[in-house]
Each structure stands twice: as structure tokens, then as C-alpha cells.
Steps between C-alpha positions, in 0.01 A plus 500: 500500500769295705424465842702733745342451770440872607303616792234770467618831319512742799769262688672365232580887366624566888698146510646642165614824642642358801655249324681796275583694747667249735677328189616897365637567816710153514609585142641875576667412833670201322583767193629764730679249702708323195519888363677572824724203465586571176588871604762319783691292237562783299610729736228742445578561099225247372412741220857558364533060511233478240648345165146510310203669722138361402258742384132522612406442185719119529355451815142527389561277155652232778249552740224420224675231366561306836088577602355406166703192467534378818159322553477450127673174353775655277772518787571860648832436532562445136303776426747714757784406399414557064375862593786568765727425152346682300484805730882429482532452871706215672794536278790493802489227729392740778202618284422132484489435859339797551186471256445163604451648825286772376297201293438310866446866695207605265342123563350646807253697274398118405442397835348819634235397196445188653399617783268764402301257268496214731495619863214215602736231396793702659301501840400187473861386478648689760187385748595092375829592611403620846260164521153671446453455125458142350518485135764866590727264666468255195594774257764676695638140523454408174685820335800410749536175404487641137745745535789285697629285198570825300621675752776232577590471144553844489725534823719225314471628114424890599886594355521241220161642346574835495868411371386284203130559412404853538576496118305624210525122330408313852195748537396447171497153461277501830253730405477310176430115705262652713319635217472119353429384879243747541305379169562141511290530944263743314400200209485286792246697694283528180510152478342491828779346688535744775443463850232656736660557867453830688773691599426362898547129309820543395694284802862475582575261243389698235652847634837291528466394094443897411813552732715282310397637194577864602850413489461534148366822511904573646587505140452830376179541258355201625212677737432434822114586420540247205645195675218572801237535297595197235599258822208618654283326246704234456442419871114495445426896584280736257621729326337755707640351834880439366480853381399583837738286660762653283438840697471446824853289440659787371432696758687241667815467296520832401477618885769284570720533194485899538642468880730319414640690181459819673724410809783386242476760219293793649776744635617449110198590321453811727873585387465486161148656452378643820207466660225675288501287204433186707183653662380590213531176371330301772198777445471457131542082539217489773249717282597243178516250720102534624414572174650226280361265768167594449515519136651125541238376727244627255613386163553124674125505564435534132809360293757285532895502544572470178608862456725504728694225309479674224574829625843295652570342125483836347706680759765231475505527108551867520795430770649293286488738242637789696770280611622411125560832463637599741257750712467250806 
């Protein structure tokens, strides 16, 4: 099994809890807060300003979606955005806004995951950063350094991305080159060409190179797991380590790319589909969330990436597919 670095079972299970509960509590103040918001701009008729309410039953088939996929190479938000269209939501420009919202809200299920599965290397960040943890001060620095070249580019393209590529064809030409990217590293790592550095040997340098190529991942269908995990090897890492790496940096990015969405777009989501259906959401993500991750960090030990690639191919075929006639 992948190293997690857990402490013994009795703390780690209390860590967990307290690590829940604290993080629950954040998420339903900031819910209540943004519901209350919402409730302001509307002059108290939020319910009658709904053009298309979300079901429970939408909010758990996104919730899945975004946990399953997020940690998994095959690009959540791809995967968000095919079944939002299919559910036949975001069809007014206001439903747009506001399910891209939703998509970022229900990301906190993600990192909630994160931390439940990983509170050692959590700790052991958050104790670098106060200048009692070595190789935690490495890491934490490491996944900042990692996360500022993608979070610039987005600042600057944010608008232009969301205007031009959040497209059925731009999503499905991505999913299909990251399919072919995925199998051409995965011949190369049979061929023995891989590297062999820990996680704690990953260095600035390197954490800059998987930075730069999580701009990519700004193109929709891309994969921010993919590009981590792929540059992540490239840069001399194991498999096991990238994939690791690719974690505790999406805790990262997604912590700061849900802020930051939220503050801009949450008063709107609340408008258009309330409260509920986002909590649910975030519940059903963090439960897929833990267990795709585990299923992930499993199968790694005993195959290969290769079906993720083709998983990616396939998907894109079908895309293309539904596209031609019309469905997407």
C-alpha cells in the first residue's frame, strides 16, 4: 500500500473526527452565510427567482461525479460539465454562472477527503509552516510554489476560458490527448525509464515544472490530477509519490480556487438553487471522494495508468459521438 504516513489507529480516528468536525462547521457557517447573502439580493423572494431549481437527485449525480473524478485522471470538470448537459441544466446564462458555482461549491467534499485520508501529512504541513516540521515546511513550500503559476494564469485567462472552452468539442479533444499522454508516460515507465524520488525529494525546481504544467490543466478536460501526476514523473517522482503529490496539491488549488469562486458567484448559486442541494453535494463528493482515492491508491500498487488513458479515449469517442448528433 502507498505510504500515508498515518499515526497509530486510536489518534489518527480522533485527528479524523476533529478534523471533520472543525472543517463541517467552516463549511455550514460559510453555506448559511452566502445563503443569507443570497436572501439580501433578492429581497427575501429567493425561491420565487429560481428559473430551473436542482433536484437532490442532480445534486447527488454532481456530487459523485466531482468526488470520483476529482483525484482520478479523467478531469472532473469535464466530467461536470457533460453530466450538468445532459441533466439539461445550464441552459440560460444565469444557470451557467450558477452551476459553475455549484461545480466549485461541492469541491469542498474533495478537500474535506484530503484531509481525512492524509491528516499526518496535513499536520506535518501546517507544523513546517509554523517552523517546527522540516521536510512539512518543504512540502507546504513545495505545493505553493506549485500552485502559483496556475493560479496567475487563471487570474489573467479565468473569463476567456470559460467564454471559449467550456465547450463540448474543446473538452473532448482534451480528454482524448490526455488519453494518448497518459499511454505514451505509461510505455515509458514499462520501459523502465521512470524516476525514483520521494515525495520529500521533490525540490522547488521540480514543484515549479508541475506548476507550469497545471496551467494546462486550465483547459477544460485536461485534469489537474493528470498533468500532476504525468509532470510529476517527468520530473523524476514515482508514480506512487506524483500521485501523492497530486493530492496534497489539490488540496491546495482547490482550497484556493473554491474561495475565490465562492466570493464571486456564491450569493448566485444560493439564488438559483438554494442552499440544500449544495450540502448535499459537498457530502456525497467527500464520501466518493475518500473512496475513489483509496480505490486509486490501491489499483496503482498493482497496475499501471494505462486505463485511465483508455478510459479518457473511450469517453472522448463517445463525446464525439453524442455531439454528432446532437445530444451534447
Amino acid at each position: 500500500m502507498m505510504d500515508t504516513g498515518r499515526p497509530p489507529t486510536n489518534a489518527l480516528a480522533r485527528d479524523r473526527l476533529k478534523n471533520y468536525f472543525c472543517a463541517s462547521t467552516v463549511v455550514l457557517c460559510l453555506m448559511v452565510f452566502l445563503g443569507a447573502s443570497g436572501a439580501d439580493a433578492s429581497g427575501g423572494s429567493a425561491a420565487g427567482s429560481r428559473a430551473h431549481a436542482m433536484s437532490l437527485t442532480q445534486a447527488v449525480i454532481l456530487g459523485i461525479t466531482e468526488g470520483v473524478t476529482e483525484y482520478l485522471p479523467v478531469s472532473s470538470t469535464g466530467h461536470l460539465y457533460l453530466a450538468s448537459r445532459l441533466m439539461g441544466l445550464g441552459r440560460t446564462p444565469r444557470e451557467i454562472e450558477a452551476v459553475n458555482a455549484y461545480v466549485i461549491a461541492v469541491q469542498i467534499g474533495a478537500i474535506l477527503a484530503v484531509f481525512w485520508l492524509y491528516p499526518h501529512r496535513v499536520r506535518s504541513m501546517l507544523r513546517g509552516l509554523a517552523g517546527r516540521d522540516r521536510q512539512g515546511m518543504s512540502l507546504a513550500l513545495c505545493a505553493l510554489a506549485a500552485l502559483l503559476p496556475a493560479a496567475a494564469a487563471g487570474l489573467v485567462l479565468g473569463e476567456a476560458i470559460k467564454a471559449r472552452l467550456f465547450r463540448v468539442w474543446p473538452i473532448t479533444w482534451a480528454l482524448l490527448a490526455g488519453g494518448i499522454a497518459i499511454l505514451a508516460v505509461a510505455k515509458r515507465l514499462r520501459h523502465g525509464t521512470g524516476g525514483g524520488k520521494r515525495i520529500e525529494d521533490l525540490g522547488l525546481t521540480g514543484a515549479l515544472i508541475i506548476g507550469f504544467a497545471q496551467c494546462i490543466a486550465l483547459w477544460p478536460g485536461v485534469s489537474r490530477s493528470l498533468v500532476t501526476i504525468l509532470a510529476g514523473v517527468i520530473t523524476g517522482l514515482t508514480v506512487r509519490a506524483a500521485v501523492e503529490f497530486s493530492f496534497i496539491l489539490g488540496l491546495v488549488t482547490l482550497g484556493a480556487a473554491t474561495v475565490y469562486e465562492i466570493a464571486r458567484e456564491g450569493p448566485a448559486m444560493i439564488l438559483q438553487f438554494g442552499w440544500q442541494a449544495p450540502l448535499v453535494g459537498i457530502v456525497v463528493a467527500f464520501a466518493s471522494a475518500v473512496a475513489a482515492v483509496r480505490w486509486m491508491v490501491s489499483y496503482l500498487n498493482r497496475h499501471g495508468l494505462e486505463v485511465f488513458g483508455y478510459y479518457r479515449i473511450a469517453l472522448g469517442i463517445a463525446c464525439m459521438g453524442l455531439a454528432l448528433m446532437g445530444v451534447l
